[in-house]
C-alpha positions as CSV (number, residue, x, y, z in Angstrom):
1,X,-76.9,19.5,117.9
2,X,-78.6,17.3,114.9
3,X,-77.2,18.4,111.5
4,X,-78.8,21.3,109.6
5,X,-78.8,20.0,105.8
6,X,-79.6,21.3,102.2
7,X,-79.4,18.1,99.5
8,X,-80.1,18.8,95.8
9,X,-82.2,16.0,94.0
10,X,-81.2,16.3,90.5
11,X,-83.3,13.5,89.2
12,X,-83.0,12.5,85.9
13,X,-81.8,16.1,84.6
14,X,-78.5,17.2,83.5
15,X,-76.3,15.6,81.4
16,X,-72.9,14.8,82.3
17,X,-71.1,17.6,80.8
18,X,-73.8,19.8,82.4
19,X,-74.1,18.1,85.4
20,X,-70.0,18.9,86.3
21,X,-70.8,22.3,84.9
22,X,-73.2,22.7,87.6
23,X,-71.2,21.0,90.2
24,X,-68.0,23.3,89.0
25,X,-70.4,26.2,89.9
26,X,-71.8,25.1,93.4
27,X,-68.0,24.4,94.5
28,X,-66.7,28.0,93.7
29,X,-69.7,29.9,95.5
30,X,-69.9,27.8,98.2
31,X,-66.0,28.1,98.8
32,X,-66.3,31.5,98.5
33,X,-69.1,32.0,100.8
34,X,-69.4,29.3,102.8
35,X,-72.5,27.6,103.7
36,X,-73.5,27.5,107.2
37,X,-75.4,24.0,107.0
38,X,-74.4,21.1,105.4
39,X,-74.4,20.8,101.4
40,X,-75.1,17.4,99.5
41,X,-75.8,17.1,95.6
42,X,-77.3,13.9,94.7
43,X,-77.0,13.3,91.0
44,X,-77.6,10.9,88.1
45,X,-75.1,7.7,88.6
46,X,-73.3,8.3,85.5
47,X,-72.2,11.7,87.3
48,X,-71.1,10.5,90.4
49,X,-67.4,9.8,89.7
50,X,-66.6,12.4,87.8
51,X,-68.3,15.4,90.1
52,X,-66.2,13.7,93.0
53,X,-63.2,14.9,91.9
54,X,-63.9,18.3,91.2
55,X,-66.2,19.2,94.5
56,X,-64.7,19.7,98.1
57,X,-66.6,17.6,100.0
58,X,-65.2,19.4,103.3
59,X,-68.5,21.5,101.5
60,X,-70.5,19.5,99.5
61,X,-71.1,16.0,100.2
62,X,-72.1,13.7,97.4
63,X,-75.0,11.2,97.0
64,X,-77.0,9.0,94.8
65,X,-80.7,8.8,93.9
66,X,-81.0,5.0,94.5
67,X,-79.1,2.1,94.9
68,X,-80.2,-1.6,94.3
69,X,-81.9,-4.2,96.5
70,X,-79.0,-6.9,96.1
71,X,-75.2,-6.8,96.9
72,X,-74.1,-7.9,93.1
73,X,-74.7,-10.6,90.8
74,X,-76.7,-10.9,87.4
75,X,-79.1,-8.1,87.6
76,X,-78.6,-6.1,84.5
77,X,-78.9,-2.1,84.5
78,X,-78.5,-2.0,88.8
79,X,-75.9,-0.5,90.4
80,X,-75.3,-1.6,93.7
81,X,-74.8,0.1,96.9
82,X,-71.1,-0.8,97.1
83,X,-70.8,0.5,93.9
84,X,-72.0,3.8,94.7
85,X,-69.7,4.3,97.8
86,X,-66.9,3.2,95.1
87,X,-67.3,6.7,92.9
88,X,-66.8,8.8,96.4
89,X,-70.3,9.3,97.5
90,X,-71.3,9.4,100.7
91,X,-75.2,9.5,100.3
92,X,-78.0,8.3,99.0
93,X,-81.3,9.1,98.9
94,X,-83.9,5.9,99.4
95,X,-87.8,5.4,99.3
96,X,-88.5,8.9,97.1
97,X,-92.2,8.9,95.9
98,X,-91.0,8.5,92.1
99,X,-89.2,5.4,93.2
100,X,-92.2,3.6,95.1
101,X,-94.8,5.0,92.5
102,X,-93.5,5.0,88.8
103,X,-91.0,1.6,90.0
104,X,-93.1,-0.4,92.4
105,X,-90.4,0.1,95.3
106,X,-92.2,-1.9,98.6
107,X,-91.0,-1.2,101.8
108,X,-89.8,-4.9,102.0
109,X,-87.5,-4.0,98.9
110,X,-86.6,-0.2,100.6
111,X,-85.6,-2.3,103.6
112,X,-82.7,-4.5,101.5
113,X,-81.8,-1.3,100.0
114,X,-81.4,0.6,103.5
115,X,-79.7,-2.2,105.0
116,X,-77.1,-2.5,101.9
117,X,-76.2,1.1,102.0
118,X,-75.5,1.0,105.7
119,X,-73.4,-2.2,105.4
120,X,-71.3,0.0,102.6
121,X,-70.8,3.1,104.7
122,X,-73.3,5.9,103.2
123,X,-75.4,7.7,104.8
124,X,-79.3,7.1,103.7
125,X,-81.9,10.0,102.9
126,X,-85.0,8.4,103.6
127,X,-88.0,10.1,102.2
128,X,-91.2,9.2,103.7
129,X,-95.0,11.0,103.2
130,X,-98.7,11.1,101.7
131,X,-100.7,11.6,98.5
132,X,-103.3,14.8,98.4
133,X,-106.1,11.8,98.9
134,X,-104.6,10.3,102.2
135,X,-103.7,14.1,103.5
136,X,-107.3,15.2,102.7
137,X,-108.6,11.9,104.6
138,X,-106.5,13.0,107.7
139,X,-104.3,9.6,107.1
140,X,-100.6,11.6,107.1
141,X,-99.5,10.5,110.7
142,X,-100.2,6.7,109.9
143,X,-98.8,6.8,106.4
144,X,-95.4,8.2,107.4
145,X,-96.0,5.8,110.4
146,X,-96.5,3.1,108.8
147,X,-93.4,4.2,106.2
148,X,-90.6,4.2,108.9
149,X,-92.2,1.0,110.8
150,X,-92.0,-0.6,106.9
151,X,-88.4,0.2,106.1
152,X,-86.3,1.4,108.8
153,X,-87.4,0.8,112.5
154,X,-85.9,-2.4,112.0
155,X,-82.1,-1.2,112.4
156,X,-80.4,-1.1,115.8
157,X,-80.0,2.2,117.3
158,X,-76.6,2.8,116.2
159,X,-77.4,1.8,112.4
160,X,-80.4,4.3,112.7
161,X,-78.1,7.2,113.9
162,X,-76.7,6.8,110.0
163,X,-80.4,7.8,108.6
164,X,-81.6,11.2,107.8
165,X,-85.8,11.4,106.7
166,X,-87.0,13.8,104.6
167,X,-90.6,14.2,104.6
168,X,-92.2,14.8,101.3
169,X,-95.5,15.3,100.7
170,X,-95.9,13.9,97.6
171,X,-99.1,16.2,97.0
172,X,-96.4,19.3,97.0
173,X,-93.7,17.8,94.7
174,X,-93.5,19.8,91.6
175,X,-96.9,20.8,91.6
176,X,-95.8,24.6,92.9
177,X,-98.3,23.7,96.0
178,X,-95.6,23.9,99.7
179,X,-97.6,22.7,102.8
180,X,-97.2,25.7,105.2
181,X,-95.1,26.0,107.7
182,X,-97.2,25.5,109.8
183,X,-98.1,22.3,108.2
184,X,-95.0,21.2,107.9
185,X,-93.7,22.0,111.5
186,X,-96.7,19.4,113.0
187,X,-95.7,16.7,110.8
188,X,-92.5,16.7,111.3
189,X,-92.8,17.4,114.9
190,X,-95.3,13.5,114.9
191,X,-92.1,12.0,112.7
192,X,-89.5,13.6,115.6
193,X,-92.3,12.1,118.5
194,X,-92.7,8.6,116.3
195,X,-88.9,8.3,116.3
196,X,-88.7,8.7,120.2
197,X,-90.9,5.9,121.0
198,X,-88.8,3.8,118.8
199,X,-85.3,4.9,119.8
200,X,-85.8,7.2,123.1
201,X,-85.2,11.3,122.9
202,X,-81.7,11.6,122.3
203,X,-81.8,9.6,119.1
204,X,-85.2,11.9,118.0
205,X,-83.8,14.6,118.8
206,X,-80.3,14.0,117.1
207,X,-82.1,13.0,113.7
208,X,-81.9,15.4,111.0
209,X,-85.5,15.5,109.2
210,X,-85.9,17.4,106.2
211,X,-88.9,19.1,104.3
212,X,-89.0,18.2,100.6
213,X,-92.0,19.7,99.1
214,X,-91.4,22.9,96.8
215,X,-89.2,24.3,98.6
216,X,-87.5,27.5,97.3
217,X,-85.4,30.3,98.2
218,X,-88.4,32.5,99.1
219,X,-90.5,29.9,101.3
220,X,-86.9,28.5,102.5
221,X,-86.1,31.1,106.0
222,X,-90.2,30.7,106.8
223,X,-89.5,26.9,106.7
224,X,-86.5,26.3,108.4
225,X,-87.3,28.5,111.1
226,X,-89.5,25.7,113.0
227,X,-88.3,23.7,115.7
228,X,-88.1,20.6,114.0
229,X,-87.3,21.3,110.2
230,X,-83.7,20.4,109.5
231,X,-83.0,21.6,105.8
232,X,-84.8,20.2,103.1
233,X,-84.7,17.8,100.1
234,X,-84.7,20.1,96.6
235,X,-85.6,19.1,93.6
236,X,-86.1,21.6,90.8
237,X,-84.5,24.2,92.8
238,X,-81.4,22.2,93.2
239,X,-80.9,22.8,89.2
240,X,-79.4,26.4,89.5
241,X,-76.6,27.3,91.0
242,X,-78.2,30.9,92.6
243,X,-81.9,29.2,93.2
244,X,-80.0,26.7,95.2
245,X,-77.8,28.5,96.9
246,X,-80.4,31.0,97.5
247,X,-82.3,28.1,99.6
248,X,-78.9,27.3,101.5
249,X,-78.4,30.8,102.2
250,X,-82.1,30.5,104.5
251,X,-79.8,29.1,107.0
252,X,-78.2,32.3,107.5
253,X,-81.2,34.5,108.2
């Protein structure tokens, strides 16, 4: 059975007193009532060190929101992946939109990064998906296609099995517009059916892909209902203890 998964994307929000605050608060409610999926908060990397020691991550795994393209060296303001695995994370998300946008990221440059966090032991969420102009042109298969084949289809089977996707449409991100279910389920479905003539149908269907696209606590049960729609990525909803818990507790409907 592929892992069910909720992971908060803080993005550049929070600071660090407020960010442990937060962090505090997830950690008591979830060990109170605990989740029945798997839990990761990936926060700012000033946070990362200091939230490992106060969450259980038997129940909340930690990640970061990026990691660098080299291994170490003179390249002021990165923080490499080895670095990242240092503070007690265990994730980290790679290829968001904001990253490849507003930062230039190529897939050649996603493909160092992928291959650098593997080599230190996290886990990578790898986000993958269109623009409003290349959904309304009917281009979303061969974008997110092209994504994968760009960045990850490259790694051996068992270096894939250490990759989660989350598919994010980047017309739906922040803008309060969700694809619908329905929507979501067939592209998702295509990633699962891309992934299987790369890897073969075990891997597919052992690959945990998540929907990231304005996902809250009232579109969350509707979501995760289809077949092939394994959590999601949460941004602004990952900000609030109850609106993120609220989207966790979908998986127990």
């Amino acid at each position: 059975m592929r892992k069910k998964i909720v992971a908060g994307n803080w993005k550049m929000n929070k600071n660090l007193q407020d960010g442990i605050a937060l962090a505090k608060e997830l950690n008591e409610q979830l060990t109170a009532d605990k989740p029945a999926c798997g839990v990761v908060i990936c926060t700012p990397f000033i946070h990362l060190a200091s939230v490992a020691n106060i969450i259980d991550q038997d129940i909340i795994g930690l990640g970061a929101e990026n990691c660098a393209d080299k291994a170490s060296g003179a390249f002021t303001g990165e923080v490499s992946a080895e670095m990242v695995k240092s503070t007690g994370a265990q994730y980290v998300i790679l290829g968001h939109s904001e990253r490849r946008e507003y930062y230039h990221e190529t897939p050649e440059i996603l493909k160092e990064k992928v291959l650098l966090a593997l080599a230190n032991d996290l886990k990578v969420i790898f986000c993958i998906g269109e623009t409003l102009a290349e959904r309304e042109a009917g281009k979303q298969n061969e974008v997110v296609k092209a994504e994968l084949e760009g960045s990850v289809f490259n790694l051996s089977e068992d270096e894939f099995r250490n990759i989660i996707i989350a598919y994010e449409p980047i017309w739906a991100i922040g803008t309060g517009k969700t694809a619908t279910a329905e929507q979501a389920e067939e592209i998702h479905s295509y990633i699962r059916g891309v992934i299987a003539d790369k890897y073969g149908k075990a891997v597919a269907e052992d690959t945990t892909i998540l929907y990231g696209g304005s996902c809250k606590a009232s579109n969350a049960p509707e979501l995760f209902a289809k077949e092939d729609i394994d959590g999601g990525l949460i941004g602004g909803a990952s900000l609030k203890a109850a609106d993120f818990k609220g989207i966790i507790d979908a998986w127990k409907k």
